[in-house]
VEXDREN-2710 file (C-alpha; in Angstrom, 1 decimal):
% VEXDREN-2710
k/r/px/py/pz
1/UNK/-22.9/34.9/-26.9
2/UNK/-23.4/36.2/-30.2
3/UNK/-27.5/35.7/-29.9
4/UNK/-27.4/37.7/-26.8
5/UNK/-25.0/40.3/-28.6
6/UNK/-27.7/40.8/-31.4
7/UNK/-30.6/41.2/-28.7
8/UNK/-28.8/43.7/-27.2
9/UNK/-28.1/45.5/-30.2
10/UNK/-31.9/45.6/-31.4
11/UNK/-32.9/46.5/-27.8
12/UNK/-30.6/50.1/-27.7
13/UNK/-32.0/50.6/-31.5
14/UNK/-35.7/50.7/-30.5
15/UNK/-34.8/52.9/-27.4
16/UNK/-33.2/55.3/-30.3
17/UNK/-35.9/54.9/-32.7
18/UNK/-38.3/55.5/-30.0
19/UNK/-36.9/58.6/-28.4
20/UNK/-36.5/60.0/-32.3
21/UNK/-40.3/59.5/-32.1
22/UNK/-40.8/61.4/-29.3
23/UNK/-38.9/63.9/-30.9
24/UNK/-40.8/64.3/-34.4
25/UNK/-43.7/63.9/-32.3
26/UNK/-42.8/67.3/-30.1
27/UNK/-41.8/69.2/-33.3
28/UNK/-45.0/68.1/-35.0
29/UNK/-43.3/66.3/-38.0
30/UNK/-46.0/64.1/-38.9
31/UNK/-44.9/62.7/-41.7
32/UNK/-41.7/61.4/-40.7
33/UNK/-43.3/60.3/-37.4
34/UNK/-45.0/57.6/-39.5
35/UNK/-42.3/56.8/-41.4
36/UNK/-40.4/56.1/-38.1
37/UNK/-43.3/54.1/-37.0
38/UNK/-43.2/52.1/-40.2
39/UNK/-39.4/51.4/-39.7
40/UNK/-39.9/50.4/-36.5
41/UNK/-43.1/47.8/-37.2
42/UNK/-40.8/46.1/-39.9
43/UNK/-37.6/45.8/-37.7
44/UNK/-39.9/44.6/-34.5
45/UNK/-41.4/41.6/-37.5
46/UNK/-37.5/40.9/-38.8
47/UNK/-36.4/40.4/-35.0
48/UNK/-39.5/37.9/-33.9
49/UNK/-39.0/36.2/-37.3
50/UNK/-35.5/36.2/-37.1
51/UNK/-35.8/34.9/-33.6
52/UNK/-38.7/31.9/-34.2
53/UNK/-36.5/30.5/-37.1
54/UNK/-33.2/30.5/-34.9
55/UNK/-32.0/26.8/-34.4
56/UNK/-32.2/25.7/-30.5
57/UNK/-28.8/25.8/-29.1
58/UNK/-26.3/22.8/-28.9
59/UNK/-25.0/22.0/-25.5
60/UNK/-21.2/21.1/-26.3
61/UNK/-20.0/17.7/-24.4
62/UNK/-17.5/18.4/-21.3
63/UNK/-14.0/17.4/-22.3
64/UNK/-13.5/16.6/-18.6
65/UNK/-16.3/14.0/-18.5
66/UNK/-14.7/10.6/-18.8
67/UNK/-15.8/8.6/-21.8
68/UNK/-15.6/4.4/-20.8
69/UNK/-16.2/3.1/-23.9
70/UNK/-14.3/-0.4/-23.8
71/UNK/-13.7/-2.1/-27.6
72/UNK/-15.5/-4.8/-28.8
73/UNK/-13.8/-8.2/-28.3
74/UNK/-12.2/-9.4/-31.9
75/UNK/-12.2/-12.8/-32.8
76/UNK/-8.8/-13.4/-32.2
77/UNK/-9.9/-12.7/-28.4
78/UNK/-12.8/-14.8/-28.4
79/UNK/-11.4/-18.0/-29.4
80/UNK/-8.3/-17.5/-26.9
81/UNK/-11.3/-17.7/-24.4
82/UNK/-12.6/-20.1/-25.8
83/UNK/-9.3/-22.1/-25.9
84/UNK/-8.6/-21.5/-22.4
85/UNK/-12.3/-22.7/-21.5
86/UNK/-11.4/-25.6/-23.0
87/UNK/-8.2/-26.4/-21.6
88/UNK/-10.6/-26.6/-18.0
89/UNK/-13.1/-28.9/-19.2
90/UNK/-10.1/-31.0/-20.4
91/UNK/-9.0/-31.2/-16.6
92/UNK/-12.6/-31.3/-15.1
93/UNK/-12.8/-34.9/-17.6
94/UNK/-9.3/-35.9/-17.3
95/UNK/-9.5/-35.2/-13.3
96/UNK/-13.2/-37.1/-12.9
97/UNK/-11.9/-40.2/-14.2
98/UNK/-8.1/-40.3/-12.5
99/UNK/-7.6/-37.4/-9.6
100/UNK/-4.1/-37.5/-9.8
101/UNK/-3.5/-37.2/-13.4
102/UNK/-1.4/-34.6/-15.2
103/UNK/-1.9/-33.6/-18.9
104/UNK/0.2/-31.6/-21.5
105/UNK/-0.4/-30.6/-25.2
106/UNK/1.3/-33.1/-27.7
107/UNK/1.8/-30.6/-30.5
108/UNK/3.3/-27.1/-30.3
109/UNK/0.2/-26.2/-32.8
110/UNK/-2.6/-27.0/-30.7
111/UNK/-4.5/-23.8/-30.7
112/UNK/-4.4/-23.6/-34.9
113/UNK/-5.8/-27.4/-35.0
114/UNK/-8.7/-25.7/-32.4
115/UNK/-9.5/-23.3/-34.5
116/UNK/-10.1/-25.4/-37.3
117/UNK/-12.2/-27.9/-35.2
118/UNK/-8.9/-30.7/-36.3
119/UNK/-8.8/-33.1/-33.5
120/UNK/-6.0/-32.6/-30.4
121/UNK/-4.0/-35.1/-29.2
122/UNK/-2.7/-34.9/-25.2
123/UNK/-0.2/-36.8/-23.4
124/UNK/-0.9/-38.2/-20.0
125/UNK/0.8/-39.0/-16.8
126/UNK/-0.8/-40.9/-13.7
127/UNK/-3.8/-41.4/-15.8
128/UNK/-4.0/-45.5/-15.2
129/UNK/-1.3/-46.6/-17.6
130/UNK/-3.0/-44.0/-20.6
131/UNK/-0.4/-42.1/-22.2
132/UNK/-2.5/-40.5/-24.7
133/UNK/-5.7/-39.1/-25.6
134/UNK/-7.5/-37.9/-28.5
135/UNK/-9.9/-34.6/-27.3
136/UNK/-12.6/-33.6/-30.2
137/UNK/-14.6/-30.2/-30.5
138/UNK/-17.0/-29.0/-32.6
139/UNK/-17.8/-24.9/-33.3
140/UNK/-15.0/-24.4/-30.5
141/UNK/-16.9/-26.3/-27.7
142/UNK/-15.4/-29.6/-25.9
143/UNK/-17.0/-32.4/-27.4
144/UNK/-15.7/-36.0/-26.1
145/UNK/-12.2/-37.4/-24.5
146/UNK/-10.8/-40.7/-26.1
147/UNK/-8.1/-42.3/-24.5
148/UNK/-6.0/-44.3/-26.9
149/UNK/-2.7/-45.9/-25.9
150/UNK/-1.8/-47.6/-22.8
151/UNK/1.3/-48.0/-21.2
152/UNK/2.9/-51.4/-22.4
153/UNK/3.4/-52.8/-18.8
154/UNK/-0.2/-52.1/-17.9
155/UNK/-1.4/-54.1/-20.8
156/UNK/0.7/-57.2/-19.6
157/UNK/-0.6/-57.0/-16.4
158/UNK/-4.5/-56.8/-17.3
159/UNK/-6.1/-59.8/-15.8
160/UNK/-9.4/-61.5/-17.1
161/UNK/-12.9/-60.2/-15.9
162/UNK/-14.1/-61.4/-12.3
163/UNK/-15.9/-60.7/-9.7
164/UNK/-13.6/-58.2/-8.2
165/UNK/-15.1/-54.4/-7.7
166/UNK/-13.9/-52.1/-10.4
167/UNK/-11.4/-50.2/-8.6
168/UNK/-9.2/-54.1/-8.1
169/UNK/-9.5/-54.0/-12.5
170/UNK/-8.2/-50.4/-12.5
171/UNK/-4.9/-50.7/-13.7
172/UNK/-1.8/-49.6/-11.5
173/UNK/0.2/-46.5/-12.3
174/UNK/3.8/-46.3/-12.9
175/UNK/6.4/-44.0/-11.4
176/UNK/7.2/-41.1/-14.1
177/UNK/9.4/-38.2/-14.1
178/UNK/7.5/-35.0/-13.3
179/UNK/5.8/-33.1/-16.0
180/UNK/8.6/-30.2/-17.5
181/UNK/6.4/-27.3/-18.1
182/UNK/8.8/-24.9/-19.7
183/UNK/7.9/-25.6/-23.3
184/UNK/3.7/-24.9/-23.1
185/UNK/5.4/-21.6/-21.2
186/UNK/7.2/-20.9/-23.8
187/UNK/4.7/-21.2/-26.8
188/UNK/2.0/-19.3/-24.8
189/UNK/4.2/-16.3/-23.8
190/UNK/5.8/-16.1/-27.6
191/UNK/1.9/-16.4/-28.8
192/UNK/0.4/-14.0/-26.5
193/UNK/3.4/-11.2/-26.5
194/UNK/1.4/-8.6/-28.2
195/UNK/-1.6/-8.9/-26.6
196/UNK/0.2/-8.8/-22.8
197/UNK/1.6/-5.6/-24.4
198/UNK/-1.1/-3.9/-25.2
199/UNK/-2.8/-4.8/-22.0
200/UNK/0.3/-3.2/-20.4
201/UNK/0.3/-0.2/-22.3
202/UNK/-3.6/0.5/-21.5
203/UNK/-2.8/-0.6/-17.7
204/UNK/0.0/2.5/-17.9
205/UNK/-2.2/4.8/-19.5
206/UNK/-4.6/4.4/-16.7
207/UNK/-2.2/5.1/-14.2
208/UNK/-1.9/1.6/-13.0
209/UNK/1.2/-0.4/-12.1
210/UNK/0.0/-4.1/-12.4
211/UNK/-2.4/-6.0/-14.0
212/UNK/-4.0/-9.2/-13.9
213/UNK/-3.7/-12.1/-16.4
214/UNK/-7.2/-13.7/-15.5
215/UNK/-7.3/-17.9/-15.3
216/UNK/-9.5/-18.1/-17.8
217/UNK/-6.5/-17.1/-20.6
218/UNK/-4.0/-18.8/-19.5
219/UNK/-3.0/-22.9/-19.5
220/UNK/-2.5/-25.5/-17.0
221/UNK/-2.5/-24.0/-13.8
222/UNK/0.7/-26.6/-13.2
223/UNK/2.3/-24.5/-15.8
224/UNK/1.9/-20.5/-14.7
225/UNK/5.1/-20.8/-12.6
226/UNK/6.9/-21.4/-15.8
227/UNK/5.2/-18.7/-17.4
228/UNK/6.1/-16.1/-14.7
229/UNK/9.8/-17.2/-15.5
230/UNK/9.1/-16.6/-19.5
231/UNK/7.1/-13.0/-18.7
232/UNK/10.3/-11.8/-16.6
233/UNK/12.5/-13.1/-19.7
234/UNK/10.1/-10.6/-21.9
235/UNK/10.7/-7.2/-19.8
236/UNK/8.4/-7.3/-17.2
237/UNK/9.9/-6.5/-13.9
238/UNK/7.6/-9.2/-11.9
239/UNK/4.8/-11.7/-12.3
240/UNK/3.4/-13.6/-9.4
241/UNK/0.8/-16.4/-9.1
242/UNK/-2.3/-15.8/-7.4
243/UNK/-5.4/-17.8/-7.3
244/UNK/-7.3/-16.2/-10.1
245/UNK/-4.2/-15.5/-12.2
246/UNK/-1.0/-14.3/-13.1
247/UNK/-0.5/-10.4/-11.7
248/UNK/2.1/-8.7/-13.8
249/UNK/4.1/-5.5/-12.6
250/UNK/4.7/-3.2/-15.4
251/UNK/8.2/-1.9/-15.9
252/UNK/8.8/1.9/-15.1
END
């Protein structure tokens, strides 16, 4: 605006300067005539200088635009990813060698000794008489599966080696109570609080009323109906399981 103000101005000042001209030029007052064409030489050099030298003009950004610039994920993030990826390659082992087997962290601090590569001890039900196994990882990747203690009935009934196929030497499983859940709940809720807020609080500011706790974050999948129990206990109005995850309504 201000450029175009300034060309305007310089465009009505040569018309004056000009009709001046005409004038000295009708009254014959030669001198002045050329003085009036000097003046008029220099200002026409100042503009085109003035205007050569003038920096190109910056378009400003649109406020409206929308800018989707997500963060970079911290390192806190990436080994809770990592975590939870191992947690699945626990089951795909534990799974491969007994289908019907059922696995829970021994130690509340289980995601600390991760971090620190420390080995992680499970405990086992319907795994063939196992009770325990020792799971070791190296740079936060699965590593190996060591099962260590076997059920003290199974190892009375262990017979010497035969001919029999490998599936007569398996060992027999005995009956156990069902898995209680509630406790891994608990720790992963009380551990992941903040995080499932902020999440919240971004789902809000987009305008959203749910959002989606992917697989990949959370624990056993035995375990997520516990953990809807312990989100509803934190302030969320409802959680639900789906196949993926763990959808979350946000209160109003």
């Amino acid at each position: 605006m201000k450029k175009d103000h300034n060309r305007q101005l310089a465009h009505e000042l040569l018309i004056f300067l000009g009709i001046l001209m005409l004038i000295f030029f009708i009254l014959r007052l030669w001198p002045i005539l050329l003085l009036a064409l000097v003046a008029i030489l220099v200002y026409a050099l100042k503009m085109l200088f003035l205007t050569c030298k003038a920096p190109p003009m910056v378009v400003p950004e649109d406020p409206t635009l929308p800018v989707s610039a997500e963060p970079p994920d911290t390192e806190h993030i990436i080994q809770q990813r990592a975590f939870a990826l191992l947690q699945r390659r626990i089951t795909e082992s534990v799974c491969r060698e007994y289908p019907s087997a059922r696995w829970i962290w021994a130690e509340p601090n289980a995601f600390e000794k991760f971090i620190c590569n420390m080995p992680l001890l499970l405990l086992l039900n319907n795994a063939g008489g196992y009770r325990k196994a020792t799971v070791l990882t190296r740079e936060l990747m699965f590593c190996d599966l060591t099962y260590e203690t076997v059920a003290p009935d199974a190892e009375t009934t262990t017979e010497p080696e035969d001919d029999t196929s490998p599936e007569d030497e398996r060992l027999p499983d005995t009956p156990t109570e069902p898995v209680n859940y509630e406790l891994l709940a608990f720790e992963w809720v009380e551990k992941n609080i903040l995080n499932l807020n902020i999440h919240g609080n971004e789902a809000i500011a987009e305008g959203k009323e749910t959002f989606l706790i992917h697989a990949t974050l959370l624990p056993h999948a035995d375990s997520w109906p516990d953990i809807c129990e312990e989100l509803l206990r934190n302030g969320f109005t409802e959680a639900k399981v789906l196949e993926d995850g763990i959808q979350v309504n946000l209160p109003h």
